[in-house]
PQR file of N, CA, C, O and H, with PARSE charges and radii, in Angstrom:
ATOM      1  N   UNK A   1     118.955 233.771-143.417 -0.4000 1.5000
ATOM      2  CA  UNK A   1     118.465 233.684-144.738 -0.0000 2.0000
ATOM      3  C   UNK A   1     117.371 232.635-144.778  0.5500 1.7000
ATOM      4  O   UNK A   1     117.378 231.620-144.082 -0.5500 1.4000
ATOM      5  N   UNK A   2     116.689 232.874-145.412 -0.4000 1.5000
ATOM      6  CA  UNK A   2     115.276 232.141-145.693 -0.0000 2.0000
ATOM      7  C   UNK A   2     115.574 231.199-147.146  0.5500 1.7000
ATOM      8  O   UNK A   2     115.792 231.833-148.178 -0.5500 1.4000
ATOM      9  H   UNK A   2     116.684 233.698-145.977  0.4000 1.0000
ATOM     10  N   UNK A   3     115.574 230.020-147.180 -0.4000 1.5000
ATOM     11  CA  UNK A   3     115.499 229.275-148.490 -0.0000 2.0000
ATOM     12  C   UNK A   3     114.913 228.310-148.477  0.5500 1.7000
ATOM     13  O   UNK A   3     114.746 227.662-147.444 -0.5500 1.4000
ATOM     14  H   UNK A   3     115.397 229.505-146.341  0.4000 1.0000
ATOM     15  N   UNK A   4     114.320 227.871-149.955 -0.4000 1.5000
ATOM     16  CA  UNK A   4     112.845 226.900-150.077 -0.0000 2.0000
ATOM     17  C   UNK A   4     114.051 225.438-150.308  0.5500 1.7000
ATOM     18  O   UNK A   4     114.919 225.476-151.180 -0.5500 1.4000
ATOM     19  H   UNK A   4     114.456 228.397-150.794  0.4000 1.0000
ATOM     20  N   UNK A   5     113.921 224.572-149.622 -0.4000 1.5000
ATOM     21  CA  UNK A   5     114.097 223.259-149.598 -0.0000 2.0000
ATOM     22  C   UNK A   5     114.185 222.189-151.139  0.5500 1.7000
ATOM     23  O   UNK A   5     114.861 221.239-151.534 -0.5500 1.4000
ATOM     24  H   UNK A   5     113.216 224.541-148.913  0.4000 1.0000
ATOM     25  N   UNK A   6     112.954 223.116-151.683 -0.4000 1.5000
ATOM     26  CA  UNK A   6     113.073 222.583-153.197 -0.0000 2.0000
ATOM     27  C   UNK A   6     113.277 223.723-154.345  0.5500 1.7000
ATOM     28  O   UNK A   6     113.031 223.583-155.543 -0.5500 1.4000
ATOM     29  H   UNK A   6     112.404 223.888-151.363  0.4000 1.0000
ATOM     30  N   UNK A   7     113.641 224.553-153.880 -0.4000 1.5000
ATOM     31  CA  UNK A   7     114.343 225.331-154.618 -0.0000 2.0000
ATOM     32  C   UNK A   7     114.567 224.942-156.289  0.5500 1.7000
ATOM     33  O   UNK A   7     115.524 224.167-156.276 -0.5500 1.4000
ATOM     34  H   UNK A   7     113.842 224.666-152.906  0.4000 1.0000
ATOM     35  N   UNK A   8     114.211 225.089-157.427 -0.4000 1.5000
ATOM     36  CA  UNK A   8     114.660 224.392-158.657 -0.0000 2.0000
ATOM     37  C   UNK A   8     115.401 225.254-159.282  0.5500 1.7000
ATOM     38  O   UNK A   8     115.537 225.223-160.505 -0.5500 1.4000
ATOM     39  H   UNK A   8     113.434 225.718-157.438  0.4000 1.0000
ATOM     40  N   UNK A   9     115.990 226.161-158.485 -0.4000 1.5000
ATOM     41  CA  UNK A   9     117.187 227.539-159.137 -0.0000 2.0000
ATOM     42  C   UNK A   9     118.159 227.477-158.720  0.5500 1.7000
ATOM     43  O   UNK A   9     119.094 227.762-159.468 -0.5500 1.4000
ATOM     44  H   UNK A   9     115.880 226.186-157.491  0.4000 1.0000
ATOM     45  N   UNK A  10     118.472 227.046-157.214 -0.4000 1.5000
ATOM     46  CA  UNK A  10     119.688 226.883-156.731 -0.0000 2.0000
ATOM     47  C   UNK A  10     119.308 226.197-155.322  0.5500 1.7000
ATOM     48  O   UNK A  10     118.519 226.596-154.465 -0.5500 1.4000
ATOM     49  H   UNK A  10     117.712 226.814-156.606  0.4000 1.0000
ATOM     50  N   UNK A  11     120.146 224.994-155.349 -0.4000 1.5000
ATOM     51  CA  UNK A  11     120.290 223.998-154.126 -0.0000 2.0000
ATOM     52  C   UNK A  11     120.128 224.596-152.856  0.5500 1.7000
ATOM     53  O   UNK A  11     120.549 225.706-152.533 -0.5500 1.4000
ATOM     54  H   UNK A  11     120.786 224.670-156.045  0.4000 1.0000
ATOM     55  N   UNK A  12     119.440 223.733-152.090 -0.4000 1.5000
ATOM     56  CA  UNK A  12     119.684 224.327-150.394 -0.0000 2.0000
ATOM     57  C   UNK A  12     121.247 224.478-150.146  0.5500 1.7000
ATOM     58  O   UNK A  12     121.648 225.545-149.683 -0.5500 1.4000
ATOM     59  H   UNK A  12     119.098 222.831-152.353  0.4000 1.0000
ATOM     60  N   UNK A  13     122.175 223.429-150.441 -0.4000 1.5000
ATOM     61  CA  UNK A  13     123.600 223.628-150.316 -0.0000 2.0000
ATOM     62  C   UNK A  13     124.141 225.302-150.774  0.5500 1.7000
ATOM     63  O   UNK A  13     125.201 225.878-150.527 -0.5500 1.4000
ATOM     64  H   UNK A  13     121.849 222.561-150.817  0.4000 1.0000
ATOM     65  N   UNK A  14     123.188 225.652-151.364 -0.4000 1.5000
ATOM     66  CA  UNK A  14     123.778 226.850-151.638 -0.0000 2.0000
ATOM     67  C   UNK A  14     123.852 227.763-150.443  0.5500 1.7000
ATOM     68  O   UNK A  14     124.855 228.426-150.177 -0.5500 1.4000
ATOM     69  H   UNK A  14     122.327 225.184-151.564  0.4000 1.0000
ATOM     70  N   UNK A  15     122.944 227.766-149.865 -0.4000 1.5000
ATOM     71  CA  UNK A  15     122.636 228.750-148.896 -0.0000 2.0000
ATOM     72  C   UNK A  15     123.499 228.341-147.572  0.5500 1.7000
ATOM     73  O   UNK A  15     123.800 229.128-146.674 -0.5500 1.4000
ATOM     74  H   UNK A  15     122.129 227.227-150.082  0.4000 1.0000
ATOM     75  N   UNK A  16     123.790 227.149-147.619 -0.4000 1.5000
ATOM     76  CA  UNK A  16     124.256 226.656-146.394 -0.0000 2.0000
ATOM     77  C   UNK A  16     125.639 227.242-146.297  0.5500 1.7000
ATOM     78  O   UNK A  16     126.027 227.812-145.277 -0.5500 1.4000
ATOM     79  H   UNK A  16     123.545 226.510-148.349  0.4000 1.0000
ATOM     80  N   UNK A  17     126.658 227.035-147.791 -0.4000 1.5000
ATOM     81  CA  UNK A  17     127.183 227.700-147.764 -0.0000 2.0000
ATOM     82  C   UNK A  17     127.792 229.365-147.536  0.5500 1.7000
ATOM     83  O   UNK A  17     128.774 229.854-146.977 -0.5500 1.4000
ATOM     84  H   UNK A  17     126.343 226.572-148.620  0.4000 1.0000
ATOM     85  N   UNK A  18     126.944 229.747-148.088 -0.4000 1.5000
ATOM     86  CA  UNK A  18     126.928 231.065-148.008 -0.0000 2.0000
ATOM     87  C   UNK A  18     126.297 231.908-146.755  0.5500 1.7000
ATOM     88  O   UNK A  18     126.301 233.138-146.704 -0.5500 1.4000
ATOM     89  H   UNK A  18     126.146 229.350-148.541  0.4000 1.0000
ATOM     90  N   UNK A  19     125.706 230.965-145.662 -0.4000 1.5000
ATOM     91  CA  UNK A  19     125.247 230.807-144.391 -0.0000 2.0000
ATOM     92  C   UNK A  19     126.815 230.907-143.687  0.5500 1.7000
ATOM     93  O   UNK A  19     127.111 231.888-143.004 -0.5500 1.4000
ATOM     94  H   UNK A  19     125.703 229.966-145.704  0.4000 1.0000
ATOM     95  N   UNK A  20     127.798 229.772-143.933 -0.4000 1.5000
ATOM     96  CA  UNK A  20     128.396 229.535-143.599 -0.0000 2.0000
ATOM     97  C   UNK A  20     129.690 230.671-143.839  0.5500 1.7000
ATOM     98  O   UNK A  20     130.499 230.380-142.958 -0.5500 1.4000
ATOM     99  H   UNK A  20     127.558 228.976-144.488  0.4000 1.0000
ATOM    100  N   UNK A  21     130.216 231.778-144.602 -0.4000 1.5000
ATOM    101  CA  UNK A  21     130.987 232.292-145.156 -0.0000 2.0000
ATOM    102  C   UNK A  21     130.537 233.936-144.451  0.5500 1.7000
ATOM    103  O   UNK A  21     131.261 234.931-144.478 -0.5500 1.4000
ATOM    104  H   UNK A  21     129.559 232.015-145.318  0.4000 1.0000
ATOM    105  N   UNK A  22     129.245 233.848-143.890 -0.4000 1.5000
ATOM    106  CA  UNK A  22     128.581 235.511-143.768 -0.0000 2.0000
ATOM    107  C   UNK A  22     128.236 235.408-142.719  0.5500 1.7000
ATOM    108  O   UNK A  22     127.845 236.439-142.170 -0.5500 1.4000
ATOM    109  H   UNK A  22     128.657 233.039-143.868  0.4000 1.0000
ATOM    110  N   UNK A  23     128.217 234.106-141.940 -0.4000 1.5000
ATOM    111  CA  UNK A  23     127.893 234.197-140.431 -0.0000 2.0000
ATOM    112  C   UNK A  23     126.201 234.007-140.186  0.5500 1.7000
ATOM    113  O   UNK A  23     125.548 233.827-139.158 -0.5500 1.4000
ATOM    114  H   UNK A  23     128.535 233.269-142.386  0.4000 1.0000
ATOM    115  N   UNK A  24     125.701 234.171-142.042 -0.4000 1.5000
ATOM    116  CA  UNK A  24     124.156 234.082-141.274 -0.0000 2.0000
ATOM    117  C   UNK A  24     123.650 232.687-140.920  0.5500 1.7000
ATOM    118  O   UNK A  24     124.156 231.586-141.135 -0.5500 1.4000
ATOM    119  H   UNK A  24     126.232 234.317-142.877  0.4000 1.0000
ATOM    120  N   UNK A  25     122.316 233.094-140.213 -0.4000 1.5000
ATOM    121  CA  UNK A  25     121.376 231.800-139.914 -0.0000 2.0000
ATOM    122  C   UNK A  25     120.467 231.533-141.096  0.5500 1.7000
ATOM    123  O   UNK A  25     119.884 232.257-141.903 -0.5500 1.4000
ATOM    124  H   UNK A  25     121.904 233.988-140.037  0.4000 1.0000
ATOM    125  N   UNK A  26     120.554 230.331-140.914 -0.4000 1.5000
ATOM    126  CA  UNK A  26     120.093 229.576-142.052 -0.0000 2.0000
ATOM    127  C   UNK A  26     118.268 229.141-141.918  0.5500 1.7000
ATOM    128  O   UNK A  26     118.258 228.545-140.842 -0.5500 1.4000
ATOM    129  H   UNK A  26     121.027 229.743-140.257  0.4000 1.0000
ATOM    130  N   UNK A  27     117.265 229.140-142.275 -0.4000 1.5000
ATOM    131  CA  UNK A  27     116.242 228.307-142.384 -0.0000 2.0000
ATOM    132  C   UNK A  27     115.625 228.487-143.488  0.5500 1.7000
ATOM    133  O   UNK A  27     115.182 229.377-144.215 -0.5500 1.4000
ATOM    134  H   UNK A  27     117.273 229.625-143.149  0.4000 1.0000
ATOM    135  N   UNK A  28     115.801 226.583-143.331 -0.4000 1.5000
ATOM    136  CA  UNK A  28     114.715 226.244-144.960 -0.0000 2.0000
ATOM    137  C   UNK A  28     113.290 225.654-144.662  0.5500 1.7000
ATOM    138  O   UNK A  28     112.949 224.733-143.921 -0.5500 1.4000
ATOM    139  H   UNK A  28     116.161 225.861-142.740  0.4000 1.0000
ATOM    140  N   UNK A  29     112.639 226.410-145.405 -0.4000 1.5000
ATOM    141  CA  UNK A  29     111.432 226.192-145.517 -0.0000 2.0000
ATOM    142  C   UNK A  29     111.414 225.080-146.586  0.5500 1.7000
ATOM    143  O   UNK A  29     112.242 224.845-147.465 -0.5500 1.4000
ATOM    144  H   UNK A  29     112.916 227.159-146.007  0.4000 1.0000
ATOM    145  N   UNK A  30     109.919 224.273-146.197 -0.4000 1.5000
ATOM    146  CA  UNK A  30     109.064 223.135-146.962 -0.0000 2.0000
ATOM    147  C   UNK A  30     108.767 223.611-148.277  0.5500 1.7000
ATOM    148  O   UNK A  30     107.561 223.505-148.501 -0.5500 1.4000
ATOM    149  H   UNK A  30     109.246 224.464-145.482  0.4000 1.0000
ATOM    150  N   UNK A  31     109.495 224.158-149.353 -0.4000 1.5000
ATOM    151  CA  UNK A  31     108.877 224.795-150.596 -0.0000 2.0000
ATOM    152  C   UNK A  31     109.834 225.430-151.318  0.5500 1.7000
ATOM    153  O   UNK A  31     110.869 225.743-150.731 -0.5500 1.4000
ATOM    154  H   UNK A  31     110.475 224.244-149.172  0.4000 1.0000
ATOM    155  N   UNK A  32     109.647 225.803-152.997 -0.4000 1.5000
ATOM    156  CA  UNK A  32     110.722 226.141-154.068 -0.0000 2.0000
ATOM    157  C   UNK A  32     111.191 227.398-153.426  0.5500 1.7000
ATOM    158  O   UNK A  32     111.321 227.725-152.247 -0.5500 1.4000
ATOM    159  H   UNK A  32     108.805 225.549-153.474  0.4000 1.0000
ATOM    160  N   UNK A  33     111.389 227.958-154.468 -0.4000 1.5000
ATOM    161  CA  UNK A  33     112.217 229.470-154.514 -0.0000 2.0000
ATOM    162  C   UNK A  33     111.206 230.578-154.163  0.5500 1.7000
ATOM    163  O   UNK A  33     111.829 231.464-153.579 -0.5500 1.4000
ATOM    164  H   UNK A  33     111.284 227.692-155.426  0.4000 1.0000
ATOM    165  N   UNK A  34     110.309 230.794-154.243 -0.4000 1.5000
ATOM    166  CA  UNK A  34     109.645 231.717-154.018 -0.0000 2.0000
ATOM    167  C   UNK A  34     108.934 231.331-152.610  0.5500 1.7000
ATOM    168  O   UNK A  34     107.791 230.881-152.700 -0.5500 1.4000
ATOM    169  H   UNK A  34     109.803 230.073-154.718  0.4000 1.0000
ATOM    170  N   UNK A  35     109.367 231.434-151.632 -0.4000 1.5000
ATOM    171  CA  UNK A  35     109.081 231.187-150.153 -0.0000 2.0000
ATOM    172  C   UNK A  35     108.374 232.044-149.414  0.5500 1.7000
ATOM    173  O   UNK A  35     107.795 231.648-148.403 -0.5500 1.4000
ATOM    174  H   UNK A  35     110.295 231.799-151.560  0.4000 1.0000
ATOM    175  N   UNK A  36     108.322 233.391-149.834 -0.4000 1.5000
ATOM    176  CA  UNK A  36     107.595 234.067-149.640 -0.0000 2.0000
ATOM    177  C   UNK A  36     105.891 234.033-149.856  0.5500 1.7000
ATOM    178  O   UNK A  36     105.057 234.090-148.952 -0.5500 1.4000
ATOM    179  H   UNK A  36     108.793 233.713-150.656  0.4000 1.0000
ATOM    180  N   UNK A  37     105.631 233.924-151.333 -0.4000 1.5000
ATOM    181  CA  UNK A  37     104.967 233.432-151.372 -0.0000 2.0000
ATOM    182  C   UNK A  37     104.232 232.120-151.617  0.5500 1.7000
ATOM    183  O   UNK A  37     103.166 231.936-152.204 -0.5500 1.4000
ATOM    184  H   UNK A  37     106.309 233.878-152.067  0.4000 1.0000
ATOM    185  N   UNK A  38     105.076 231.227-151.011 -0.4000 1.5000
ATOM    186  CA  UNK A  38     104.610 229.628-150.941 -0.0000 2.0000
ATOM    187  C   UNK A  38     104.279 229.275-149.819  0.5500 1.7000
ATOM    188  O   UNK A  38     103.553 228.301-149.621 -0.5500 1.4000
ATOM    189  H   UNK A  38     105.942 231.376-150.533  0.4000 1.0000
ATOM    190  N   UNK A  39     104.798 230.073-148.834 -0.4000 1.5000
ATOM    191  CA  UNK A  39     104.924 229.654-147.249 -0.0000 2.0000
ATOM    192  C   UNK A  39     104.905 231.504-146.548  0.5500 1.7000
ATOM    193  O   UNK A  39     105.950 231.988-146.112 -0.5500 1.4000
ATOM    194  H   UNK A  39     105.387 230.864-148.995  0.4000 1.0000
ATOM    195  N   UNK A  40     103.658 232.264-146.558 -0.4000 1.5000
ATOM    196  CA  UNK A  40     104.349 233.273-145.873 -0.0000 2.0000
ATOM    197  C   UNK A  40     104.028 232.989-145.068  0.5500 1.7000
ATOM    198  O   UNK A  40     104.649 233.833-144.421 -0.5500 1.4000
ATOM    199  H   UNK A  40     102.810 231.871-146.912  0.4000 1.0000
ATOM    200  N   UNK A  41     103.263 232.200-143.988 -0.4000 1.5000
ATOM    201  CA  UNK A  41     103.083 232.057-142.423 -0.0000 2.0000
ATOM    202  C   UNK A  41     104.112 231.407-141.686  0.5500 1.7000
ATOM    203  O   UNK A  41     104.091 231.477-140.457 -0.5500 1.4000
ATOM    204  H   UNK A  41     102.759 231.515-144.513  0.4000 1.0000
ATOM    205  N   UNK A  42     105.111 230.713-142.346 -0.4000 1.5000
ATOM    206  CA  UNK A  42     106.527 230.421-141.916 -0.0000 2.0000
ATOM    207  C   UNK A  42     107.173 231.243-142.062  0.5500 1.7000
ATOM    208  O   UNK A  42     107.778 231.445-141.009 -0.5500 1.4000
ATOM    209  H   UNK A  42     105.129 230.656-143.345  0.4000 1.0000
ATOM    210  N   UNK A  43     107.478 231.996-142.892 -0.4000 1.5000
ATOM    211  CA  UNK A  43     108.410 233.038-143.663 -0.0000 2.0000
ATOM    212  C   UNK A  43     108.237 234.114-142.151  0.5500 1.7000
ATOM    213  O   UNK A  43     109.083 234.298-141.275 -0.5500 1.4000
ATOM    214  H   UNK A  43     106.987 231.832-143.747  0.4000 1.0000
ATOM    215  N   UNK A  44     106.772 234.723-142.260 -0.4000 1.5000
ATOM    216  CA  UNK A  44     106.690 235.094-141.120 -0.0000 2.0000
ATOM    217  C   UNK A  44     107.295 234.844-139.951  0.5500 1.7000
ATOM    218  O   UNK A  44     108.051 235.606-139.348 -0.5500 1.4000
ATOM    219  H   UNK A  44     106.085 234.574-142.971  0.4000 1.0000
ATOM    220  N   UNK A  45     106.964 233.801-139.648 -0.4000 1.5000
ATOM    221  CA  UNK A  45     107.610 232.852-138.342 -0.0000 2.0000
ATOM    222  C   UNK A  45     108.752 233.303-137.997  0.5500 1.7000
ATOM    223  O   UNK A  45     109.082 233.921-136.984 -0.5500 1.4000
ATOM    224  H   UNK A  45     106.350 233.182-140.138  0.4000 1.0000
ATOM    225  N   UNK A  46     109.459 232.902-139.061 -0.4000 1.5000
ATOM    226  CA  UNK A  46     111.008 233.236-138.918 -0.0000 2.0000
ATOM    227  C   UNK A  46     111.597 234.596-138.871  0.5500 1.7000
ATOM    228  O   UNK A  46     112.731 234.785-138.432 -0.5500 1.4000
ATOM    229  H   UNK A  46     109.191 232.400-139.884  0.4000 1.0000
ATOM    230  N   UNK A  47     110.573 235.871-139.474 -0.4000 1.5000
ATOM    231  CA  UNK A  47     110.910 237.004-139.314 -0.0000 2.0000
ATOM    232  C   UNK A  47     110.979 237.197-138.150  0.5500 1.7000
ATOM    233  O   UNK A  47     112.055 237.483-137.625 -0.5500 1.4000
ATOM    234  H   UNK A  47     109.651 235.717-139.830  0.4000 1.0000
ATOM    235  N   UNK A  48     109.637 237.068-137.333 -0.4000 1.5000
ATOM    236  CA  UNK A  48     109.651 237.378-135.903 -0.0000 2.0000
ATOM    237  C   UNK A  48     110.553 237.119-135.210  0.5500 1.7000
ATOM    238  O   UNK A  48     111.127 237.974-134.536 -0.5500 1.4000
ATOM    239  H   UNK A  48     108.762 236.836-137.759  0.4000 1.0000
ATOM    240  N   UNK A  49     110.964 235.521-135.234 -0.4000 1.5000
ATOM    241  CA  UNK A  49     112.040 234.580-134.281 -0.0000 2.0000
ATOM    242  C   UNK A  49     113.077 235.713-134.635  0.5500 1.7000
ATOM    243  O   UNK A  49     113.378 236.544-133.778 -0.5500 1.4000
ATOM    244  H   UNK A  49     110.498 234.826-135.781  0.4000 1.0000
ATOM    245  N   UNK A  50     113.572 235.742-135.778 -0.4000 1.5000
ATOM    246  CA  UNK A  50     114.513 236.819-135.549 -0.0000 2.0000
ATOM    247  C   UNK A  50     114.559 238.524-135.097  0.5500 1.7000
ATOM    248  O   UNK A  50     115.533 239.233-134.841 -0.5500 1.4000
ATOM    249  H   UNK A  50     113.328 235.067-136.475  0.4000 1.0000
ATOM    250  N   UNK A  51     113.672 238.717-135.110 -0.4000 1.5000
ATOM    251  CA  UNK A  51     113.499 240.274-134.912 -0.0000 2.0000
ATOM    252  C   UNK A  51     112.953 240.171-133.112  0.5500 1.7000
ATOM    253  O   UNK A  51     112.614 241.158-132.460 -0.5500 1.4000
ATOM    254  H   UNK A  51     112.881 238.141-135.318  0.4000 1.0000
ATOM    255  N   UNK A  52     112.979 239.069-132.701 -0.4000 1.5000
ATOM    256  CA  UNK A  52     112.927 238.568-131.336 -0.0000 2.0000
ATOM    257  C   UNK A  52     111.498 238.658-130.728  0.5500 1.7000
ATOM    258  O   UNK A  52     111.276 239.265-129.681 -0.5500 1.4000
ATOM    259  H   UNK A  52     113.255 238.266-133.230  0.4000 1.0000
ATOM    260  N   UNK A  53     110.343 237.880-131.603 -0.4000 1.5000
ATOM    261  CA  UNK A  53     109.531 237.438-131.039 -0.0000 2.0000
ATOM    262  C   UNK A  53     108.117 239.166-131.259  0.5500 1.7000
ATOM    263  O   UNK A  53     107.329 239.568-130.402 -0.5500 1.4000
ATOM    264  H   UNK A  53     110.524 237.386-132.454  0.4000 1.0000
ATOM    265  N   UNK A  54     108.269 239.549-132.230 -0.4000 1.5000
ATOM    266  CA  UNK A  54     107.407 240.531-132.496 -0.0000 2.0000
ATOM    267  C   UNK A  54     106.017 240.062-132.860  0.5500 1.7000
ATOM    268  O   UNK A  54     105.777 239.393-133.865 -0.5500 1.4000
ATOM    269  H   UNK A  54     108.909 239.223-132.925  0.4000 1.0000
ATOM    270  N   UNK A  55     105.127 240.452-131.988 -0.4000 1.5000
ATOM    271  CA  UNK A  55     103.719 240.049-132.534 -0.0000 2.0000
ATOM    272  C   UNK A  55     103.203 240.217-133.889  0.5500 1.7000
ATOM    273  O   UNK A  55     103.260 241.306-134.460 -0.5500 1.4000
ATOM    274  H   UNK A  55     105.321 240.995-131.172  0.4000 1.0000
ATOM    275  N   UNK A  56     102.653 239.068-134.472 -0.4000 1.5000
ATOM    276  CA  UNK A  56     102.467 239.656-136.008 -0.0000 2.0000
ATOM    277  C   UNK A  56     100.598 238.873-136.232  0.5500 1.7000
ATOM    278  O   UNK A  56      99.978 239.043-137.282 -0.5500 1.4000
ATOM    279  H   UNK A  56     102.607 238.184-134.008  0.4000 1.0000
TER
END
């Protein structure tokens, strides 16, 4: 799961949790709730890392 660090809707703790309960991986990005578009060249990043390194 992808979540913004400053999030002003719901805490990073949120995700950690719910990271924690579903087995997923967690990364927070430098930025609110909309991470997508605040950060898509990280957002990116992390798609790839997970989809195992796909050229983008």
């Amino acid at each position: 799961m992808l979540w913004g660090e400053r999030d002003a809707y719901a805490a990073p703790e949120y995700a950690d949790r719910i990271g924690a309960v579903t087995g997923a991986r967690v990364v927070r990005l430098d930025c609110g709730h909309w991470w997508q578009r605040e950060r898509p060249e990280a957002s990116a990043e992390a798609f790839a890392a997970f989809w195992g390194g796909i050229e983008h």
